[in-house]
N, C-alpha and C positions, 0 to 999 in steps of 0.2 A: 451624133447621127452616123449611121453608117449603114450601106446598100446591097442589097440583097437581089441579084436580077437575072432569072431565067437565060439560058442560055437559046432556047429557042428564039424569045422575042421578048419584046418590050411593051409598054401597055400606054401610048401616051395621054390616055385621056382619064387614068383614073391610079394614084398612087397609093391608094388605100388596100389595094386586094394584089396579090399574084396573079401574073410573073414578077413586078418591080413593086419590092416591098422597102418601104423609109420607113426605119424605126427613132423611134427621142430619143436614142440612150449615147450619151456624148461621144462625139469625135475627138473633141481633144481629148487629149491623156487625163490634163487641169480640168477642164466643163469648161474652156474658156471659149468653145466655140459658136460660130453666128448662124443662124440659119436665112435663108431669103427663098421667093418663092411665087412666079408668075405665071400667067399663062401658058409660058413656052420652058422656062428653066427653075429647077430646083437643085439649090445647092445650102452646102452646111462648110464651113470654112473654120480654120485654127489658124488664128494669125499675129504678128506684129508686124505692121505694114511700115516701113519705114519715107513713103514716097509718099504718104496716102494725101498730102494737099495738092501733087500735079495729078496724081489717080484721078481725083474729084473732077478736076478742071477737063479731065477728058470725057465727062458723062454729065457734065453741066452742074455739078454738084449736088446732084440727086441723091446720096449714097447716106442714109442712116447709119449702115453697122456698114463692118468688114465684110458681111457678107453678101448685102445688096448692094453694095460699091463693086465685088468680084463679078455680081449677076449682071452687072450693067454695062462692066467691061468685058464680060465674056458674050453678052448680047451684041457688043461692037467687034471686039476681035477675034472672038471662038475663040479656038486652040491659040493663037498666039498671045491671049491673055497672061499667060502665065508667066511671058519673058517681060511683060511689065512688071512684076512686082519685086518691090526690093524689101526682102527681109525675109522672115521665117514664115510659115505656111506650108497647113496642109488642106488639101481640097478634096470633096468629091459631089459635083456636076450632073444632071439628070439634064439632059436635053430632050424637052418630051417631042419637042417639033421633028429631029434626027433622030430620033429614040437612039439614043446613046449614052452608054453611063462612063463617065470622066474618071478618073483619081490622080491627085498630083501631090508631088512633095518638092519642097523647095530646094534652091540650088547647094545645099550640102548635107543635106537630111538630117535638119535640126528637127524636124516635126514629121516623122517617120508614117509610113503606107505599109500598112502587109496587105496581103489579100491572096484567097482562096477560091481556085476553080478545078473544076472536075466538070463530067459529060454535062451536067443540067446546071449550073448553078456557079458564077462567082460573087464572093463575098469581099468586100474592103473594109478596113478599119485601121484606125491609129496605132491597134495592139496584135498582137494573138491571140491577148485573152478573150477581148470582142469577139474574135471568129469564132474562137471557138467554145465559149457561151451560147451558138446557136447549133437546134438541132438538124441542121441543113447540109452545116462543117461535119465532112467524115474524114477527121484530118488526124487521127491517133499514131496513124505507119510512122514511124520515126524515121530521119536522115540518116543515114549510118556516114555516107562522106563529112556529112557536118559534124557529127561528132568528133570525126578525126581533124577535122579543121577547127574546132574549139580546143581539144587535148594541144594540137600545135600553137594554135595565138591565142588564147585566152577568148576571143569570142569566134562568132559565125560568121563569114562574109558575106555580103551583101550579094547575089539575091537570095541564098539559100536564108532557110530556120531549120530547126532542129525539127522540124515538120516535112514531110515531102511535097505535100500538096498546098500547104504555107509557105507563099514567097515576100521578101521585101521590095518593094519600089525602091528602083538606087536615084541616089539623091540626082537632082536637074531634070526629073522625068516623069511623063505623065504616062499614063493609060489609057486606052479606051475601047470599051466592048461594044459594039452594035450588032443592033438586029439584023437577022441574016447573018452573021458573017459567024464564023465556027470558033476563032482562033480571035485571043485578044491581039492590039495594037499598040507594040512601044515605042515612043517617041522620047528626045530627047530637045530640050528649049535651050539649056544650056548645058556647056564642060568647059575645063580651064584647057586654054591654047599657049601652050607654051613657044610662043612666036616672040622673036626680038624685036624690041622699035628703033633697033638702030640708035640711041642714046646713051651716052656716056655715064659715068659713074657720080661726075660734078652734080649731073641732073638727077641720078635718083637718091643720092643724098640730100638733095635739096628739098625735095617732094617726099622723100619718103616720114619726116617726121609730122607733116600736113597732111599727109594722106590719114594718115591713126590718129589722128586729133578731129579728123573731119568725120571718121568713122565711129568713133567715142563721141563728139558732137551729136552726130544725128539720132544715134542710139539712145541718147541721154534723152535728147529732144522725144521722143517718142515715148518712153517710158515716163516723164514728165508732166506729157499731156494728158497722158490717163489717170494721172495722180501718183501712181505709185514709187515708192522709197526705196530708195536703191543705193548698194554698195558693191562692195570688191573682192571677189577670191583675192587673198595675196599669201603666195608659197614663198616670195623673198627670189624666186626668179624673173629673167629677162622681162617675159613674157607680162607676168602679173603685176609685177611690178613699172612695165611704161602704161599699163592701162589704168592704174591709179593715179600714176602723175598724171595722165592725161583728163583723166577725172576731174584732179584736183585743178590741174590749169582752165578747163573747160568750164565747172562749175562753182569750182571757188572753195567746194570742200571735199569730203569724200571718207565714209568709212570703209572699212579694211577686218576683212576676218581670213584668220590663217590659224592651222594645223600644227600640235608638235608631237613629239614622242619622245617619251622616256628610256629613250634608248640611242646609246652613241654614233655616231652615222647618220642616223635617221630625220634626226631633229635641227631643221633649219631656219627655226625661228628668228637667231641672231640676224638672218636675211632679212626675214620680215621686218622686224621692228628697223634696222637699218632705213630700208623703203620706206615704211610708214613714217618713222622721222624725217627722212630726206623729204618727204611732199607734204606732211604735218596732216597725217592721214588722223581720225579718229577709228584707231585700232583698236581690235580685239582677238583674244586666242582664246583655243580650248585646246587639250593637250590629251592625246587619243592615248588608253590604257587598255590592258589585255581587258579587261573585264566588259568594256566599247567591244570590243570583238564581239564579245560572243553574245550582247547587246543586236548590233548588225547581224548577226547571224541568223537571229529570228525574226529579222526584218527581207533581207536579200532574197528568201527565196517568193515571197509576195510581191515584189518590185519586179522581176525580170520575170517574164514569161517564155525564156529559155537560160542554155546553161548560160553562164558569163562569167570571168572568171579573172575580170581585171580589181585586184586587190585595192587597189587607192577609193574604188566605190566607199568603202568603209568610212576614212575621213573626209570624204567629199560630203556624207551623209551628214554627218555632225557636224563639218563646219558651215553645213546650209543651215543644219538645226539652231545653231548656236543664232547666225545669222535671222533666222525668222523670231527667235525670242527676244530679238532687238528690235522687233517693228520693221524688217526688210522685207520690201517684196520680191525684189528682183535682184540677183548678181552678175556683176560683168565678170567674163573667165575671159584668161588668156591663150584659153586652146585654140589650136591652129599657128600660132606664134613661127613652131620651129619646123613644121610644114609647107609651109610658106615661104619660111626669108632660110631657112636651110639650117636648122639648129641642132638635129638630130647624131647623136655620136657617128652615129652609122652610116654616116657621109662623110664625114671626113675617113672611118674606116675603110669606104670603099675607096675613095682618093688614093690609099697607099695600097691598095691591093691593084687599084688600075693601072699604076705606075709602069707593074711588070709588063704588062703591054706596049707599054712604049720602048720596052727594048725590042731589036727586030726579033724576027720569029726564027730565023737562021741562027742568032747567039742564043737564043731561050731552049728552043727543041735541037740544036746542034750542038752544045757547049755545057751550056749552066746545067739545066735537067739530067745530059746523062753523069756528068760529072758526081752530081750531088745522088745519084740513083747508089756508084759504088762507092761512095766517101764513108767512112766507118758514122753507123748512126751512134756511136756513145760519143762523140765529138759534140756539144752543147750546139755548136752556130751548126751543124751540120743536121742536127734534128729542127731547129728553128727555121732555116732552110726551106727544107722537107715540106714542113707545116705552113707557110705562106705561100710557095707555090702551088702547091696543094689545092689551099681554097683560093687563089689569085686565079686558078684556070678553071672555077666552077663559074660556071656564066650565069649575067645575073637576069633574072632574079632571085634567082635558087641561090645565090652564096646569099644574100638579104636576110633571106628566113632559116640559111643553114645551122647555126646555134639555137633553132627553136626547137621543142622538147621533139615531136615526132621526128624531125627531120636529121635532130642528132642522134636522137636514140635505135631509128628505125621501127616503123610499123610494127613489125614481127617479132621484136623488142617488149612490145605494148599490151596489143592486141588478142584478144581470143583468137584459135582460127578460126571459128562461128563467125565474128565478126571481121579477119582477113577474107574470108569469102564474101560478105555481103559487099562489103566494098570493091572486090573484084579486081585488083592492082590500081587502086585509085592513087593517083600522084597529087600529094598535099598542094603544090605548087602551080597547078596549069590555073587556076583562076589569076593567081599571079602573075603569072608570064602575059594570060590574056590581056589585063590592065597595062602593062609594062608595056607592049608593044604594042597597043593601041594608043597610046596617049601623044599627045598632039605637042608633040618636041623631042629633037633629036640627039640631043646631050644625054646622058645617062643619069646627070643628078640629075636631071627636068623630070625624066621617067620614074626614078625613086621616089621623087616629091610628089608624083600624080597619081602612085599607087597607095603612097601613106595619105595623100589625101582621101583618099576613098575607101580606104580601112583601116587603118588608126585612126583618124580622125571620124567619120562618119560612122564606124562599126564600132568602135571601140569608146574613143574618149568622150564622145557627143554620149552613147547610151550612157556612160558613166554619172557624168556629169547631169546630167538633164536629168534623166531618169530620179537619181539617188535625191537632186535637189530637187525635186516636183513631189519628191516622198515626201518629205519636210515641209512640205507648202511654197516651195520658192522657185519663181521660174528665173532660169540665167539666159545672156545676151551676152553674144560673141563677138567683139568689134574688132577681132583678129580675122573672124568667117566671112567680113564682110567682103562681096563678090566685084564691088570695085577695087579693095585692097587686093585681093588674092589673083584678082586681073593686072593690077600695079606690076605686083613682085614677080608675075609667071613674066612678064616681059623681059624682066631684068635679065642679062646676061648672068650663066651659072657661077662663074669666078667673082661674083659680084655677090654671091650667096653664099658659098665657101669657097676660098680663097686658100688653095692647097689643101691642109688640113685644118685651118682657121673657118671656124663655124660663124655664118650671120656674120662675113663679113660688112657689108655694106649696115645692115641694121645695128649694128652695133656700134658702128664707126657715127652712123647719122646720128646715135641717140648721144654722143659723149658729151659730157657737161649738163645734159639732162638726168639721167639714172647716174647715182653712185657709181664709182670707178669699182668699188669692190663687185656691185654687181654685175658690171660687164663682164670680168673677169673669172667670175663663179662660176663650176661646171652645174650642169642640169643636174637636178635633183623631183621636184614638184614636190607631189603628198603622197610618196611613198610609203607604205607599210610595211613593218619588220618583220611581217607572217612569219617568213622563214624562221627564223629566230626565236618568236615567238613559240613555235610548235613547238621548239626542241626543249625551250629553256621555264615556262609559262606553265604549271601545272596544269591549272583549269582548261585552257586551250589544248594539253597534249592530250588530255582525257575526253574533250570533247571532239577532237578529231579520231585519237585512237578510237573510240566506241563506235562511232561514224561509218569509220571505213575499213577495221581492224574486225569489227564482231562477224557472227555469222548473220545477223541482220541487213547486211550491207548490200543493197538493189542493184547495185553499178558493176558487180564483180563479174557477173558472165560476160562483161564488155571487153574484160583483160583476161591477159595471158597469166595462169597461173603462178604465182608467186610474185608477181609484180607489185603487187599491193606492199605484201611484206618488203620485199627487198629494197624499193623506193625508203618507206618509211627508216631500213639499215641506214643504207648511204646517206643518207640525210643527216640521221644522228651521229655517223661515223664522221664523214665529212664537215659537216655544216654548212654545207654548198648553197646556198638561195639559190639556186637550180631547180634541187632539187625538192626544197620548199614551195617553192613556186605550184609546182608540179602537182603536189599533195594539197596545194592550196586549191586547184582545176578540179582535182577529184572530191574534192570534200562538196565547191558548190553544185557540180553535177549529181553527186550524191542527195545533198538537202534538194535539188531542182525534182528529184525523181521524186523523193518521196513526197514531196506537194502536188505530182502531178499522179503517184499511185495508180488514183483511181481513174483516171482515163486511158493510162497506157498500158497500165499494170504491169504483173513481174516481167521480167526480161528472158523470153525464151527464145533463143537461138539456135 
């Protein structure tokens, strides 16, 4: 279901005609959505409710589905309904009594809102495709800033789409349009607060391995009640691997499906089976080959209804697939893991680059700097010098994303001038900085973790994950996302998270004697793909990207600067950098993205 409502006015006594039009055609992504519907509210929900026996108990236990349990508590507590629910959920609300039409997504945007408005007319839905399926959406103008914020991370930040007039709902936040008023309404029920409770380290070791057992408990418990089968992403890290033990402790068994590749580096399987013998998992692998590639590749550009361009979608697809040909319905992932308890390289990176602030500013700008300004650069420490002060005095959050492709290559590097004009000196970074310095804690890892919360994890790994495994037929559950853990951990003192440059201190410390010692010890890896590699060294893959992006056919070219295309595709093969693999990997799906969407946006004239 998805709503359709006049920006004049609302109509509350008759749903069937314009201005407030409710069409059947599923809100969730799956069709797993409820609909409910009384005299005063209609609403259509996508949900797993994880509370829903105290839900009940607040509406007398009237509630059939999810979705007239939502109508009966949003008939009780209007807008504050939404801070009751615990779990995934997306909503959208017709108050015919208010005439006002609602839309909500849950607290990390696991069950994603777009919606489109212009002079007459907003539109919501679980997709883009939904909106713009309808001939009401005159949403064709393309982002040109979002472009360039996909060419830098791999996907779009949250609220932009590759759409101008298509925005995303950010996760913990509802919407709402009413009659009379010009201009929609953003509210937010919840965000993570990075506020200390004063508690020692005894204490959150102590809780912290109850807390993930309690979360994998209740998850279990909910996916249970509805019958359905369920197993475990397992990559053979931190992450995947405490949520099958915990699986396994919780329910007594637990199957386990993990990824490999035929390729050295790449293939982390020995982790896997490691984990899945340490908890006597019932495992399974499939083992991604160049020929999977290009398999996925005529699947990706029908799953995302913009570019995206995070490489792992590829074996996430398959190892859902693998997973649903086993009778599973549902998988628990461990994303959010190193978000949360602090696991990412790039904390500890920052740690040594904060460092240099802690010498005074008198020895740094008085001493060290000019010293090392006239020290001969062919001196080795003297060029390495050079290059950590460097990026130690770029403040962050700009040194965070400084190694991403626009922001090391520069714009101008890139870009058409057709397209440096459109964007108008657009700075890849200010949404960045936005998030960074709105976030609610004053440590700078607290700030890191509450940006990668809200785009790595919500923009990036959730569309990855969910998405690619909903292609396959499998929905997944997060009991890393859950919003009392990630309430847990934002308490914790930062040193308690990384500890110098020791990652997940605390959670790693909590979990010893439960996870293998090798696997604490293991650096991150997941379900990396060897793209890079792939292009260079993979016949069929070099020809099907060469043709791609190399012929005179290629859609995406008036977007770059002359010769870019080629030149990328040199250095790659000169080098072998996965850099610049990576790279070629963004323009290939933005490439297959255009030509599926052709005929709505058509050629590219700048």
């Amino acid at each position: 279901m998805f709503a359709i409502t006049s920006r004049k006015s609302l109509n509350p006594e008759s749903l069937g005609h314009l201005p407030l039009t409710i069409h059947p055609v599923p809100w969730g992504a799956v069709g797993g959505e409820a609909v409910f519907e009384n005299d005063i509210v209609a609403l259509s929900v996508d949900a797993r409710l994880h509370n829903r026996r105290e839900l009940c108990s607040m509406v007398g236990n009237g509630a059939a589905d999810d979705a007239s349990l939502v109508g009966l508590l949003y008939l009780r507590f209007g807008l504050g309904v939404f801070e009751k629910l615990e779990g995934t959920f997306s909503a959208c609300i017709i108050d015919k009594k208010e005439q006002t039409l609602v839309v909500a997504t849950d607290r990390f945007g696991i069950k994603p809102v777009v919606y489109y408005a212009d002079a007459d007319h907003f539109i919501a839905g679980p997709r883009i495709g939904t909106i713009l399926s309808l001939p009401q959406a005159r949403a064709n103008d393309l982002d040109y800033e979002a472009l360039v914020d996909y060419l830098n991370l791999s996907a779009i930040p949250t609220p932009k789409t590759v759409y101008q007039r298509i925005r995303k709902l950010p996760p913990g936040q509802f919407l709402v349009v009413k009659k009379g008023e010009t201009a929609a309404r953003l509210s937010a029920y919840y965000d993570i607060n990075y506020t200390e409770n004063g508690r020692g380290e005894e204490y959150y070791l102590k809780e912290l391995p109850r807390s993930v057992e309690h979360s994998v408990a209740t998850m279990l418990e909910t996916e249970r009640a509805a019958g359905r089968t369920v197993g475990a992403f397992l990559s053979g890290g931190t992450d995947s691997s405490t949520v099958v033990g915990m699986m396994k402790k919780v329910a007594g068994s637990v199957k386990s499906f993990s990824i490999g590749f035929d390729e050295p580096g790449y293939n982390e399987l020995d982790y896997a089976r490691l984990a899945a013998k340490h908890f006597g998992a019932e495992h399974h692998e499939y083992t991604v080959t160049p020929e999977d590639v290009l398999t996925a590749l005529e699947v990706l550009p029908d799953v995302y209804d913009e570019p995206f361009g995070n490489a792992s979608a590829v074996p996430t697809y398959f190892c859902a697939r693998l997973a649903k040909g086993l009778g599973v319905d549902t998988l628990f992932a461990g994303d959010g893991g190193d978000e949360v308890f602090g696991g990412n390289e790039r904390y500890a990176t920052d740690t040594i680059f904060s460092a240099y602030h802690r010498i005074p500013s008198l020895v740094r700008k008085g001493v060290l700097e000019p010293l090392l300004a006239v020290a001969p650069a062919a001196l080795p420490i003297v060029g390495k010098g050079k290059k950590y002060i460097r990026r130690a005095n770029i403040p962050q959050p700009d040194r965070f994303f400084s190694y991403n492709p626009v922001m090391a290559l520069g714009k101008e590097a890139i870009f058409s001038p057709q397209v440096l004009g459109r964007v108008n000196g657009y700075d890849p970074v200010s949404w960045a900085r936005e998030l960074y310095t709105g976030a609610q804690g004053a440590d700078d890892l607290d700030r890191l973790l509450y940006l990668d919360m809200k785009f790595t994890i919500t923009d990036n790994d959730l569309r990855k994950v969910t998405t690619m495994s909903e292609n396959a037929g499998i929905t997944v559950a997060y009991p890393l996302l859950d919003h009392h853990l990630v309430d847990f951990a934002a308490s914790m003192p930062p040193a308690l998270k990384v500890k110098g440059t020791y990652l997940r201190y605390a959670f790693k410390k909590a979990l010893q004697g439960f996870l293998p010692e090798e696997i604490i010890k293991k650096q991150k890896h997941g379900f990396g793909l060897p793209i890079g590699v792939w292009i260079r060294t993979q016949g069929a893959i070099r020809s099907f990207v060469s043709d791609a992006l190399l012929g005179r056919q290629c859609l995406i070219r008036p977007f770059f600067r002359d010769g870019f295309i080629e030149e990328l595709f040199k250095t790659h093969q000169t080098t072998g950098a996965a850099f610049y693999g990576d790279i070629i990997w963004l323009l290939l799906m933005l490439e297959l993205w255009h030509q599926k969407n052709l005929s709505r946006i058509g050629q590219i004239k700048l």
